[in-house]
N, C-alpha and C positions, 0 to 999 in steps of 0.2 A: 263410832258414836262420838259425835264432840269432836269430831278428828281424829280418835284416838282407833286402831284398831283391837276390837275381841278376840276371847281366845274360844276356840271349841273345845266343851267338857272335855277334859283330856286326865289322866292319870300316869306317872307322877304330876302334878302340877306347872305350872308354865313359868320359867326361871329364864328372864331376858338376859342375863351373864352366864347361863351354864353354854357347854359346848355341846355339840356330835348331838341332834336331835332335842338338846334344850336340858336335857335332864339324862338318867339313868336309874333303871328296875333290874334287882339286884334276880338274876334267877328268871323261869318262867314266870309268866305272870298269876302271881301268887295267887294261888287255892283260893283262901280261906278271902282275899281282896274279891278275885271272879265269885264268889258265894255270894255277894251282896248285890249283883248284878240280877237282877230279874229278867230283864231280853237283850241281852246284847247284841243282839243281830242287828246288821248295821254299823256296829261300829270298824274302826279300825286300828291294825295296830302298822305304827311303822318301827324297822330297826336298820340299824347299819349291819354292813356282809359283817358275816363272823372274824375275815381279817379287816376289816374296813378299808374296802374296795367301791364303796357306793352306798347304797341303804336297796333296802326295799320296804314294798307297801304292799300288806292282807287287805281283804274283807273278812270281819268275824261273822260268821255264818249261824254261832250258834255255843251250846254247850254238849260236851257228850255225858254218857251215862254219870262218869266218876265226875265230872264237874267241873273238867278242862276245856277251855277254848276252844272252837274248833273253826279253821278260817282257811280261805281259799286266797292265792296270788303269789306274788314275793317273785313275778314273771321279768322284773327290771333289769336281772345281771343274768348276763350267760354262764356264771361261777355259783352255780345254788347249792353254798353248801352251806346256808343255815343262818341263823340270827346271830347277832352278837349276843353276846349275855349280859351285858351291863346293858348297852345303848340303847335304848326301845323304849315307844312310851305308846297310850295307847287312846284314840279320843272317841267323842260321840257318842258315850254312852252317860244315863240319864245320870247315874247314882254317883256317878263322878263330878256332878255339876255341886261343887263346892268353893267355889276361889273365886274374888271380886273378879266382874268383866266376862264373866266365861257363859258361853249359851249354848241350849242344845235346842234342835228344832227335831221334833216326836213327828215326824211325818204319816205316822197312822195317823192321829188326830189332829194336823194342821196347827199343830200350837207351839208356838216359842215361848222355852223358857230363858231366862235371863236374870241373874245371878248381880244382884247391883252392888257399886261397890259405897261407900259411906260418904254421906253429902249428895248423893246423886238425885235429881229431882225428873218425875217424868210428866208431861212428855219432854223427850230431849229435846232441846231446836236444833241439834244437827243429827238427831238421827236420819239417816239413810242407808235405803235397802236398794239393791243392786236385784232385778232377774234379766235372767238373757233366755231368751226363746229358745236359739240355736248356739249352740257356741263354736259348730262347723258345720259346712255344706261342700259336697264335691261335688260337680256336676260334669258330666264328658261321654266320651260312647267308647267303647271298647278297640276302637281300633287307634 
């Protein structure tokens, strides 16, 4: 927007000098934080390998009974032994849309939200929205 790129709702917050995924969550992702979360399906969390060998990327799937995360992937390293425990942040979830620049798009209802940051006047003159149709096609016959 403005030239400027956005952030997706993300928690911890989006820190353009932090290293190793921008930021760091000290522990899982805190209880009594995912309580405030009403559907987090959808979102995602990314971390680096527990010895930082690469990262990997979930989809949050959901909550279980006790009120922990529950998400599918983390398929990137052939060494899956786990998250790091600092390096992890986690986006696209609604209740996290707190910080100038940050947007989340609610795909059940087609709606963006967007988080302005002070002085900002709408409509932008340089906002611009990006869709791609396909973003790959293979085509060929098996032999």
């Amino acid at each position: 927007m403005n030239g400027e790129r956005q952030v997706l709702a993300r928690y911890p917050n989006y820190d353009p000098t932090g290293a190793h995924l921008q930021r760091l969550v000290r522990g899982r992702h805190r209880k009594e934080r995912v309580a405030r979360w009403q559907d987090p399906r959808g979102g995602f969390i990314h971390a680096m390998h527990r010895s930082m060998w690469g990262d990997f990327h979930y989809i949050i799937t959901g909550k279980d009974g006790d009120g922990n995360v529950t998400y599918e992937g983390g398929w990137q390293n052939n060494r899956r032994m786990g998250m790091h425990q600092r390096y992890r942040f986690v986006e696209n979830i609604f209740e996290e849309l707190d910080a100038p620049n940050e947007w989340f798009l609610d795909e059940k209802t087609s709606t963006l939200y967007y988080y302005r940051r002070r002085g900002w006047i709408w409509p932008a003159p340089g906002l611009k929205s990006q869709v791609c149709g396909t973003s790959s096609s293979f085509r060929g016959h098996r032999e």
